[in-house]
N, C-alpha and C positions, 0 to 999 in steps of 0.2 A: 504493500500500500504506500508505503513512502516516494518509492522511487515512480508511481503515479501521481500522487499529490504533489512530489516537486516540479514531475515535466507539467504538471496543472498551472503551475506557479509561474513559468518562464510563459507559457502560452498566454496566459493573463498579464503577465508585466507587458511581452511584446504587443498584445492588442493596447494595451495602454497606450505605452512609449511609442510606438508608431504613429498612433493616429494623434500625438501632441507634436510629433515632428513634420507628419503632412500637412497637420488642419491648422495648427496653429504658432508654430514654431516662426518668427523669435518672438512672439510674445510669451509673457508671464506663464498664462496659464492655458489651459485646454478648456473651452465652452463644447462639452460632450452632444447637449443634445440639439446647439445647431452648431456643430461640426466649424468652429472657427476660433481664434484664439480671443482671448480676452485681454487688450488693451486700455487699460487705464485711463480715462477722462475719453476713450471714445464709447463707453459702456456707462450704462446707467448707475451712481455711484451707489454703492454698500453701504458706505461708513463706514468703520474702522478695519472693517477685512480689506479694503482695500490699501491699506496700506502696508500691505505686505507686498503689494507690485511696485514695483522702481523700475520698468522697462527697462530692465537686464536680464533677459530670460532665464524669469526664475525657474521655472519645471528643471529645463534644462542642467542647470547648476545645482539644483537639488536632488537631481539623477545621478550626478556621475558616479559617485563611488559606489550605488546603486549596482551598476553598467557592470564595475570592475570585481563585486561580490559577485554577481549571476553569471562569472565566466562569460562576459560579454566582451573582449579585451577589444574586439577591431572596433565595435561600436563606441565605448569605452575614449580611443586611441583618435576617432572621428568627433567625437561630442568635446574634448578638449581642444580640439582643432577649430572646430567651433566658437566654443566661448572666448578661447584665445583672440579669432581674427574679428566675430562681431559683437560681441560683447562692450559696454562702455559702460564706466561709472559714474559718470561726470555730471549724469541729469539733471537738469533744476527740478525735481520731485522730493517730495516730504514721504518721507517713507514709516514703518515702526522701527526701532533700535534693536528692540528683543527677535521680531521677524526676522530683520535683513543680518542680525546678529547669527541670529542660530540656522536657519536657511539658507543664505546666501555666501556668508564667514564661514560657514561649518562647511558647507557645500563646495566652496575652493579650497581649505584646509584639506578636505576629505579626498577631492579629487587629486589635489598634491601629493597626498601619502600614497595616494593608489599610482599614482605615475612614477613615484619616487622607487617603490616598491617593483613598477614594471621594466624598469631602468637600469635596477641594477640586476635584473633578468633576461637584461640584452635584448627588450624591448625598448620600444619612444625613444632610443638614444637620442633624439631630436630633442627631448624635453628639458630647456632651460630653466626650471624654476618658473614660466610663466604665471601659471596659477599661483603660487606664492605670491608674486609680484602684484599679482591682483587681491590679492588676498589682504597684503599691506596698503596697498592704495584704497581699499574699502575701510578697510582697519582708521585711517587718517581721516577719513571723511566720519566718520563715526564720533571719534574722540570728542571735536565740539558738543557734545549731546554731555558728556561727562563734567562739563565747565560747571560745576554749580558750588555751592561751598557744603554742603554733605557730600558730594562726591555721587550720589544719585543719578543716573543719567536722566535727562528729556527724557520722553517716552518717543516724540519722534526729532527725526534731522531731516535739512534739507541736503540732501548730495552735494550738490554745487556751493553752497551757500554757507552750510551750517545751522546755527540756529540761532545768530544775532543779525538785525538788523530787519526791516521791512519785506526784502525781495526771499530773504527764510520763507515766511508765511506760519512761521512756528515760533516756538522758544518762548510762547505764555503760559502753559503749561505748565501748573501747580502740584501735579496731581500723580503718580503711576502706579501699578501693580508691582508687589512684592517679588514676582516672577520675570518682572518685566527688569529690574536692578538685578536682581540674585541669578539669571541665569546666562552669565556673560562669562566668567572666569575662564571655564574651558576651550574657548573659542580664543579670547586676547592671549591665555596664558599659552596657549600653544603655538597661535601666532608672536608671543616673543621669543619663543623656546625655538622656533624657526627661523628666526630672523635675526635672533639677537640683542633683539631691543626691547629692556623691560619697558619701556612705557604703557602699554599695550596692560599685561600682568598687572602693574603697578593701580592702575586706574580700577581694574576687574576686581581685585584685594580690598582697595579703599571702601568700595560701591557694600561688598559682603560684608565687613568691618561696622560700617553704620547701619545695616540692617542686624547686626546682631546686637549691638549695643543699645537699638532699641528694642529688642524685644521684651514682652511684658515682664520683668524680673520673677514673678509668683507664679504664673502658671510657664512661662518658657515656650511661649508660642508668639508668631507674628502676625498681624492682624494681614488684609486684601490688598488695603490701599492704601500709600505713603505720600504726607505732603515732601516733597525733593527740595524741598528749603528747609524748614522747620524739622524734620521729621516727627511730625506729629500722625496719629495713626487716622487714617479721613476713614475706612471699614474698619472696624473692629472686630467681625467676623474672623474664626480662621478654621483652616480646613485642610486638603491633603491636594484638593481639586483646582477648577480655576481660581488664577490670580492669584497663589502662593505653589502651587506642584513641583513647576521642576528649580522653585531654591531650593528644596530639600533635599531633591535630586543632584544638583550639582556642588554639594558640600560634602555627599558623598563619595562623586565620582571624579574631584577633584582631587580627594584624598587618595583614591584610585590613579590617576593619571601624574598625580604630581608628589605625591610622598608625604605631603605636608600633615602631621598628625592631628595639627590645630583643628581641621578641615573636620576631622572623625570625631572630635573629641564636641564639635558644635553640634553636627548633623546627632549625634548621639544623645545627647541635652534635648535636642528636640525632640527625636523619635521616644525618648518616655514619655515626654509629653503628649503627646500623638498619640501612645497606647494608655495613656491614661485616661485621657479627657474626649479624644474623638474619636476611636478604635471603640467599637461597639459592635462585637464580632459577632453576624459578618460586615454592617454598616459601618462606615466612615463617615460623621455628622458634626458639619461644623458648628462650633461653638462661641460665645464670646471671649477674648482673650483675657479680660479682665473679673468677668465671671462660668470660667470654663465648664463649671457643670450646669452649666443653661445652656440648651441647646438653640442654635443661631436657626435653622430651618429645618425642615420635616422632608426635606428631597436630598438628594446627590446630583452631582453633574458625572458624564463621563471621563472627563480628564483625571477623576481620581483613579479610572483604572491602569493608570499606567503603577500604581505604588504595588501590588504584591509583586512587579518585576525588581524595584526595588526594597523589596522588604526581602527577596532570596538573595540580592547583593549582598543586603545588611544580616543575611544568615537566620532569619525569624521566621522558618519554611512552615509552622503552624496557620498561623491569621493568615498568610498570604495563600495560600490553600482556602480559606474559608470566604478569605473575599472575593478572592476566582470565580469562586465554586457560585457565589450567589448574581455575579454578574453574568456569566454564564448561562441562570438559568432564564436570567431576566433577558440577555440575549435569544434565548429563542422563543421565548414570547412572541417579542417584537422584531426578528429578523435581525437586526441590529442594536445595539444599545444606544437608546433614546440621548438627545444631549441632557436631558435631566431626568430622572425619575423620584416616584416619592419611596416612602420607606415602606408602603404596601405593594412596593416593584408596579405603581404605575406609571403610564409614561405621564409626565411634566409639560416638557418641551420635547417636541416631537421629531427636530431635525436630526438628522445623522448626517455629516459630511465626510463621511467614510473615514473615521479617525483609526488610526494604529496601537493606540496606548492597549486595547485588550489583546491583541496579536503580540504583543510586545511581552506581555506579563503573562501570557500562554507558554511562549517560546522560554522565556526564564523558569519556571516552575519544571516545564519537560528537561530542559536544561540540568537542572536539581534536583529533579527525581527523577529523571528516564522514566516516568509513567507512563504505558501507552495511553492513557484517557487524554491526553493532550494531544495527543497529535489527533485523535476523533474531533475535540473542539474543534483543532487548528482547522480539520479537515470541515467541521458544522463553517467557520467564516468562508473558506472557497467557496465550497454552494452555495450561501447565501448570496457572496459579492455577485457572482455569477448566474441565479436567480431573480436578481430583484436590481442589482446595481449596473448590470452590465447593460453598455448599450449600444448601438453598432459605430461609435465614433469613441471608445472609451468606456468607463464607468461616472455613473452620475451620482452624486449626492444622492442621497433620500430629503424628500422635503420633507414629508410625515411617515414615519415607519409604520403607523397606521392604517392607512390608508396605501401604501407603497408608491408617492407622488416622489416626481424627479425633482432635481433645482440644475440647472444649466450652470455646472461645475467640477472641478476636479481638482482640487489643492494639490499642490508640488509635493506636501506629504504626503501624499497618497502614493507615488512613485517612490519616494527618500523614504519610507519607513516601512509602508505597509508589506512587499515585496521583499526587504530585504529577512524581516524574522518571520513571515511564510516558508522562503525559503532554506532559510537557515534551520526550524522546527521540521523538516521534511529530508535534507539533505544531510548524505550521510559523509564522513570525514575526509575521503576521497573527492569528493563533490568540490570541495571548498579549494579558491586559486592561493590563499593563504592560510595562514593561522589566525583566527581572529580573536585567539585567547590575549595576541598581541597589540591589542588594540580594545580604546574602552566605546561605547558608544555614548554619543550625545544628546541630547533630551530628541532632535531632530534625526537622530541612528547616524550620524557622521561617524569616522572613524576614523579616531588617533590615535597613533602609537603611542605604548606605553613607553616607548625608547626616551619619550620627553622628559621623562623624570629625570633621568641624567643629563639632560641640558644645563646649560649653566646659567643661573639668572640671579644673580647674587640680591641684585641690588632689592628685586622683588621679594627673596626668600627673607630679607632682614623685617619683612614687615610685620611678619607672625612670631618672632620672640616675646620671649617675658611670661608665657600665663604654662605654670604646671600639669601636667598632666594627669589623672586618675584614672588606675588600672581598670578599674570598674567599668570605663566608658568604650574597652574595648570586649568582652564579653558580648558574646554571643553574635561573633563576627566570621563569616565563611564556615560553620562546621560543616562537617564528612555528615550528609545527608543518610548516610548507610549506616552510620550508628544512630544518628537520631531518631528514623525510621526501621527499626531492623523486620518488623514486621509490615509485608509488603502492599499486608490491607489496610493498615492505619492510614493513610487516607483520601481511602472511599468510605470510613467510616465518621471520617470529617466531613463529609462531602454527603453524606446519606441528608444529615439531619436540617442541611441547609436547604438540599434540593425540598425537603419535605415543608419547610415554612414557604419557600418561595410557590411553592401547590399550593398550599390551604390560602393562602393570603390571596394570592391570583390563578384561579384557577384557569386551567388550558380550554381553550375551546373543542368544543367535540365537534366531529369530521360532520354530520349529520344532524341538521336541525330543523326544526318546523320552519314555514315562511315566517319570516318578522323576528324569527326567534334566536337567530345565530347572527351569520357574516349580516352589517347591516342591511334590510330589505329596500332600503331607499337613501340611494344618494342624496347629497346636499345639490349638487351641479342638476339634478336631475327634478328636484321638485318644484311643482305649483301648486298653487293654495286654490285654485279653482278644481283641481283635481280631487275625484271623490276616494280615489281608491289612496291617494296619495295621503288624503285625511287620514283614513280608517289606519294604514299603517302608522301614521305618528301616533293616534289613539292609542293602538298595541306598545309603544315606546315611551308611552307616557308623557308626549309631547302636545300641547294645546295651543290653538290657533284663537287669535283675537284681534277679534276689526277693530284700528282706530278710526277715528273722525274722518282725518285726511283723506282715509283711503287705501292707509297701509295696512299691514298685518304685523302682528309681535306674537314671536314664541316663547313658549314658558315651557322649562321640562319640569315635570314634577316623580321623580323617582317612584314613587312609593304608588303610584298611578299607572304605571306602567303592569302589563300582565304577568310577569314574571321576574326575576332579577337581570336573565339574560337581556330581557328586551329591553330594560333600565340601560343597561350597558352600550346596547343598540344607539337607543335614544341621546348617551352623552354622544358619541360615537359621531352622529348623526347634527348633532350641535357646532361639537370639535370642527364638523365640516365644513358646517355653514361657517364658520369662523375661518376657514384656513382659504377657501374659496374665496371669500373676501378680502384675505390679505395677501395673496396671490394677486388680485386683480389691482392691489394698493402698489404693490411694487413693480405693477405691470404699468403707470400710469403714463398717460401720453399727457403730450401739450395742448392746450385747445386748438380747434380753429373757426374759420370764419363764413358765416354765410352771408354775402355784400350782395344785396341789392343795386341791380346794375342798370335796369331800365327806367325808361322814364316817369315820372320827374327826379328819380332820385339819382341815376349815374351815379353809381358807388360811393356815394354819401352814408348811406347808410349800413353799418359793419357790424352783424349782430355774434354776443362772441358763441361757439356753440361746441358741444364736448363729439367728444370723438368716438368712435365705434371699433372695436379691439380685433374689427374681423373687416372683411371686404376691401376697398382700392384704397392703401394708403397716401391720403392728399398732399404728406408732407414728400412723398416721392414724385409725386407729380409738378411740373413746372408750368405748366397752364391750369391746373385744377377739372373741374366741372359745372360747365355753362349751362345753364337752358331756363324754361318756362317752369314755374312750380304750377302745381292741382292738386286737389283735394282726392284721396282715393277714395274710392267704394268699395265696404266699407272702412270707416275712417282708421278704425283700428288695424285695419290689412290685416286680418287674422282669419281671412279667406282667400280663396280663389275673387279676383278685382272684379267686379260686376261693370266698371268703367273701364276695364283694361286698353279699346281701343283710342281712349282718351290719357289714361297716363304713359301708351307707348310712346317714347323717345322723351319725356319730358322727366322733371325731379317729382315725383309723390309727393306730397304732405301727409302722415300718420298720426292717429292718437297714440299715445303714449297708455298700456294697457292690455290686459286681457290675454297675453301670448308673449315668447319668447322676441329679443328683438331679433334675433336673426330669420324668427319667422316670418315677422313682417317683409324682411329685406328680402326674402325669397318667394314673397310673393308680388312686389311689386316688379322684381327682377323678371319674372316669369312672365309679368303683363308687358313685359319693354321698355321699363321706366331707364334713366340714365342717370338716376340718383335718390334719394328719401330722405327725407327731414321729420323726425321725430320730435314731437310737441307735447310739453309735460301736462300730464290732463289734470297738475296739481295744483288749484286755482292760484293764485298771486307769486307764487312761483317765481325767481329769479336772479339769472347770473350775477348781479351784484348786491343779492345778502347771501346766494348759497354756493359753495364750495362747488367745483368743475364737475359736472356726472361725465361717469365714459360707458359706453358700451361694453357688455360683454358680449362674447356666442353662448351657443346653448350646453357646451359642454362638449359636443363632438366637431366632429371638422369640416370648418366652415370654410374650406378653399374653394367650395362651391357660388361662394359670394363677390362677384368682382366688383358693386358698384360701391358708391361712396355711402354713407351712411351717415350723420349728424343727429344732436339731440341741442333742442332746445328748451327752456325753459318756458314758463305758461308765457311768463310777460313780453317776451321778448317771439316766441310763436306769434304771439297775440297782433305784435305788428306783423308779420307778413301774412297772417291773413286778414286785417283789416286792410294793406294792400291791393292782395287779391281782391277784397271785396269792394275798392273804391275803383278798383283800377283794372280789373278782369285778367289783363294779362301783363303779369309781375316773370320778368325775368333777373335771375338771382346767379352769385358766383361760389359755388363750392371751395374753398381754398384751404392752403394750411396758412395761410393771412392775406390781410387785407392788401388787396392791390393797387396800386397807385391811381385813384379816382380822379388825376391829372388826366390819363388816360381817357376817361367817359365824359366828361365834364369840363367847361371852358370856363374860367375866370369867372366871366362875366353871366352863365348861368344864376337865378337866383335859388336860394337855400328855402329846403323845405322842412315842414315842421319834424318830419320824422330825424333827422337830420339831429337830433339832441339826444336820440338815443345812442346804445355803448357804441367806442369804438374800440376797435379788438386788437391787441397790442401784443405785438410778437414777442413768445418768451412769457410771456404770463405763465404766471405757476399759479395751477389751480387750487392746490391743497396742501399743508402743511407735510410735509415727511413724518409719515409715524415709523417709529422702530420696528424691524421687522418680529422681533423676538414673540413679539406681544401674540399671535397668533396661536402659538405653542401653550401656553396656560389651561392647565387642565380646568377644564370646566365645575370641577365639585370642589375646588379649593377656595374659599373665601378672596383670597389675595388674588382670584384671575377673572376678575369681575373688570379687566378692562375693557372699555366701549370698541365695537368693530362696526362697520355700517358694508353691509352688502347690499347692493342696489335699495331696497326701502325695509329690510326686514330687522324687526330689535326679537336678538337671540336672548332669552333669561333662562337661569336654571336656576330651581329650588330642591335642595337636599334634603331630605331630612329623615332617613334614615341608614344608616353607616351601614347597616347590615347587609344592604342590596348594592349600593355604592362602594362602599369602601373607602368614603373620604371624612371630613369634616362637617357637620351640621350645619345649614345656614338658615338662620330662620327667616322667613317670607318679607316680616318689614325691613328688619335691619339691615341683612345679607345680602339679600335679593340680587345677583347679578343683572346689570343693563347694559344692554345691548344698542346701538342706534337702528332704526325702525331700518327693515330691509323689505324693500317689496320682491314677494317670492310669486308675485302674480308671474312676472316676466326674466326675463335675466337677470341676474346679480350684477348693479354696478359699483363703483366705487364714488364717493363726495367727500369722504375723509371728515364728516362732523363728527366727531366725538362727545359725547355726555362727559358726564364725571358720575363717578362712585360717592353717595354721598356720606358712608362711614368713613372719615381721617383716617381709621388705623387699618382701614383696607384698602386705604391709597396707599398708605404708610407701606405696608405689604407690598403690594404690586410695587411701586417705585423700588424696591429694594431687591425686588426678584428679576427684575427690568434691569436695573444695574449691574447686578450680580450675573443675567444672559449679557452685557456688554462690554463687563470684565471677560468673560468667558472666549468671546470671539477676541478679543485683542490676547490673549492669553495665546492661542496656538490656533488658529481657523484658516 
């Protein structure tokens, strides 16, 4: 089975690494499911994942030593040849420090050792230290970021610039994660142990040095987030996961790579703390640093599964067995491990971005115990990547492991890590081009020789004298696993009792269920609230439907209402969706455009602004737009076959707004001949300038059936052109992605008419405030995830109130009540971005902290 699973492994890196070199190589990263790279400020921005792009092609450089572990040497030997001739670091881009630190630094560090390493094999004799050289020239550009007086870096630099001065664009920045200072050491100290030059070392020493000095003296833990001036503590939270993981990792593994005993004797001070206060076998639960036996949250993030890989470093093969064991089970739950889960092993936040930290601490334990139950895991992650992740241009993200929804992505970790301890857990000692006992890996899987410790770096080593050592702190460090273990079922019987809570807590789904009663019976993309049978099954889910005034509909789940517990489940299920549906459509959002009235008496005077449609001819590609005569279809709502069709052939439709999907209407006027449609809110006073931009969605499947243009207006601004059409019979109007120069239609000396005061449409209008993507992820029965989503007009609520069918927290009906912004589920889901507010403070309080804590999380490793 091994030597299956490993040629599984190379087959799966090569569909990977190919299609990031055809689709999208030199940019950053690989956009899997449309097959193109992802360039930075030419793609829609993230926020703070992206600044792990610096257009230096990161994949690429976070490949290479990748290349040279999978006995891939010519590729390997081409990819350095590469980064050598196009590669530049010079960018004016603001990047992260800890990203370009451990990715990009570690990434030519790593590719150095493996050339260095092929070189003196009487291969690359060509290779002059390039990579080094670029390695220090990145090194240089970085330093600024450390100018501060605790020695703290920035959290980011600008390349070109630094981080003083205006044309930076950074260097305000009060604020960084404990991760983002604490995990630089092995990257600078190796590049001065290579170079020669302690500055590098010196700086990485100082940054560690005042993160220890501030830790909390009484309990011996370090809070999320550090003010880099003060060092005062801004999260007081701490934990094993995001935005503290790999400090604790690299005080270990600096004591590994560099000798220093200082290194072991901290990481050691910490790790009892860590099994005292937040090791709650098998959970890891952060805590307050100042009062450690209060627990800080009721969830986990996946980034703590990288720690039982370093807890068999640290020699403590018990917990790190039991924390496996429970992530594990929670892994096949959900396919993949949620980026957050609660302590009932349900999912939180629902994204996976194909992270490596459980492949990492799999391959470590089989490592330590030669157990075959690891390489079954290791073999459970292939089939799933392969499953559910793979796609024909790459592997994608999971958006919801839930629901099994993509995100058009592929992090450079996913290449740099995930591939190298797959196949390192599968291959057997013959397999491997070196020894890589000689070599430590880094939070990123780079690989440096251990030969660095005999480098000479005096000036750096003088920095750790003075503080005593105690024998104590080296205890229970590397034992021989075959005396701690001598019996070879001790543990699977570790491993029994956890699988058995992770069951009773969340039980498996069975293969076979009634309708309503299992996989959910009804999509979120798929419902309307006119449908009867669509009713009867939310009825089965516990879900209720309620007319407001307006027009719209609000849903309430009420658990305890639902037919059984499974359908309970359905029913959140089914929530979660309308929820994720919604913010999918938020991050999907376009720019308005315009529909200008071009005929007489107006001649593009008047420019009314109007949202856009997520499907059919997109206007902003068009450089003339769409001309012609507007009419009213038969009937208004287009949610038939047009009874006027020989009158809206070749002209724009006019549509209510109503009663049917919008791509159904576009497909029926399409079908009568029309050459475009103007949807008109049938939501009386209605308009663009009190409410947030609507956009179109489709109905869920695929609408490349739809070529014409499609527009939405609002009632007030509908209202003039058919008051238009009504004074004036035949109103010809211009579809645009803006308004066109009305110098064009209109002479000076034309006089102005009264419609002429209504908007005019200004290119670049941002319709809607950017909301944080994370917020989508919030499990719906947690008090804390009661933030506002708005899907075309429908307000999702859920009310819990009994644990026993849920498995969450109580919320009761006045106080708790999650709210929703109103989504009308008549028609497609759009996006307006108004958000409500929560009106309990301490479940705003809540959410802003779970909000923050997913935004440490992606600046953390994403």
């Amino acid at each position: 089975m091994p030597l299956l699973l490993r040629n599984q492994v190379l087959e799966m890196f090569d569909h990977a690494y190919q299609n990031y070199m055809d689709h999208a190589y030199p940019a950053d990263e690989l956009m899997p499911l449309t097959c193109r790279g992802r360039v930075r400020g030419l793609e829609p921005s993230r926020g703070d994942v992206d600044d792990a792009l610096g257009k230096f092609s990161l994949t690429l450089i976070d490949t290479l030593d990748t290349l040279a572990l999978l006995n891939k040497m010519a590729e390997f030997e081409e990819a350095v040849r590469r980064v050598v001739t196009d590669v530049r670091l010079d960018n004016d881009i603001v990047v992260s420090v800890f990203e370009t630190n451990i990715r990009v630094l570690g990434g030519l560090l790593g590719g150095h050792s493996m050339a260095v390493m092929l070189k003196e094999s009487g291969r690359m004799v060509w290779y002059q230290d390039e990579l080094l050289h670029m390695a220090k020239d990145l090194g240089l550009r970085l330093l600024p970021a450390f100018n501060t007086s605790s020695g703290l870096p920035y959290p980011r630099v600008n390349l070109r610039f630094g981080v003083r001065g205006p044309e930076t664009r950074t260097g305000t920045e009060t604020d960084t994660c404990t991760a983002c200072a604490g995990t630089i050491i092995l990257e600078f100290a190796a590049l001065s142990r290579f170079t020669g030059d302690p500055t590098f070392e010196a700086h990485a020493r100082r940054a560690l040095d005042f993160l220890w000095e501030k830790r909390q003296r009484n309990s011996n833990l370090v809070g999320t987030t550090i003010n880099i001036h003060s060092g005062e503590w801004i999260r007081r939270d701490s934990g094993v996961g995001a935005g503290i993981d790999s400090y604790y990792e690299y005080l270990m593994k600096a004591y590994i790579l560099l000798g220093d005993d200082q290194f072991l004797q901290r990481f050691n001070t910490h790790y009892a703390s860590i099994m005292k206060y937040i090791s709650q076998p098998p959970l890891l639960l952060d805590v307050h640093i100042h009062k450690p036996l209060l627990p800080a949250r009721t969830w986990m993030d996946s980034l703590l599964a990288f720690f039982p890989g370093l807890q068999v470093l640290k020699g403590d093969i018990r917990p790190a067995i039991e924390t496996h064991e429970m992530l594990y089970q929670v892994t096949k739950k959900h396919n993949f491990l949620p980026e957050a889960f609660t302590t009932d092993f349900r999912v939180h936040w629902a994204q996976h971005p194909l992270r490596p930290e459980f492949a990492e601490s799999t391959y470590f334990l089989y490592k330590a115990t030669r157990d075959p139950y690891y390489l079954e895991v290791g073999r459970t992650i292939l089939e799933n990547l392969n499953r559910f992740a793979r796609v024909p241009c790459g592997f994608a993200a999971m958006k919801d492991v839930r629901t099994g929804s993509h995100e058009d992505r592929m992090d450079s970790f996913f290449l740099a890590e995930m591939f190298k301890y797959l196949f390192l857990l599968f291959a057997e000692e013959e397999d491997l081009p070196f020894n890589v006992e000689d070599y430590v890996f880094t939070t990123e899987a780079h690989l440096l020789p251990l030969s660095l410790s005999t480098a000479s770096n005096s000036q750096a080593a003088k920095l750790f004298a003075g503080e005593e050592l105690d024998d104590s702190n080296f205890e229970w460090t590397c034992p021989n696993t075959r005396l701690l273990f001598p019996d070879p079922a001790f543990p699977r019987n570790l491993r029994e009792p956890i699988r058995s809570a992770v069951d009773k807590s969340c039980p498996r789904p069975t293969t076979h269920r009634e309708p309503g009663m299992g996989h959910p019976p009804l999509r979120a993309q798929d419902f309307m609230a006119n449908n009867p049978e669509h009713l009867e099954l939310l009825r089965r889910m516990g879900v209720s439907l309620i007319h407001l005034k307006d027009g719209r509909v609000q849903l309430v789940q009420h658990a305890t209402q639902a037919v059984s517990a499974v359908a309970a489940e359905d029913g959140m299920r089914f929530m979660q969706e309308m929820m994720e549906l919604s913010s999918q459509q938020q991050k999907e959002q376009l720019p308005p455009r315009a529909v200008q009235i071009v005929s007489h008496p107006f001649f593009g005077r008047v420019v009314l602004t109007a949202g856009p449609a997520q499907f059919g001819m997109d206007l902003y590609k068009s450089n003339s737009g769409v001309r012609g005569f507007v009419t009213v279809a038969e009937p208004y709502n287009g949610c038939s076959v047009l009874s006027n069709g020989e009158i809206v052939a070749g002209r724009i439709a006019l549509l209510q707004r109503g009663q049917c999907m919008f791509a159904e209407k576009a497909r029926h006027i399409q079908k009568a001949g029309a050459i475009g449609g103007i949807v008109i809110d049938d939501n009386e006073g209605s308009s663009s300038d009190t409410a947030p931009l609507f956009q179109m969605a489709g109905d869920g499947r695929n609408t490349d059936d739809v070529t014409l243009p499609l527009l939405f207006l609002f009632h007030k601004e509908g209202n003039i052109l058919l008051e238009a059409l009504k004074e004036y019979r035949e109103v010809e109007v211009l579809l645009s992605d803006k308004a066109r120069d009305r110098g064009e239609m209109l002479s000076e000396t034309e006089p102005r008419h009264e419609y002429e005061k209504m908007l005019i449409f200004e290119e670049g209008m941002d319709g809607a405030e950017e909301e944080d993507c994370s917020t989508e992820e919030k499990d719906h029965t947690s008090p804390a995830s009661s933030e506002p989503v708005d899907q075309s007009q429908v307000t999702t609520q859920e009310q819990t109130t009994d644990d026993s069918v849920v498995g969450q927290e109580s919320v009761q009906p006045a106080e708790g009540l999650g709210s929703y912004d109103p989504v009308d589920v008549g028609e497609e889901p759009a996006v307006d971005g108004d958000y409500s507010s929560q009106s309990d403070d301490s479940l705003v309080a809540d959410w802003q902290e779970d909000l923050e804590a997913f935004k440490q999380m992606e600046k953390d490793e994403l």
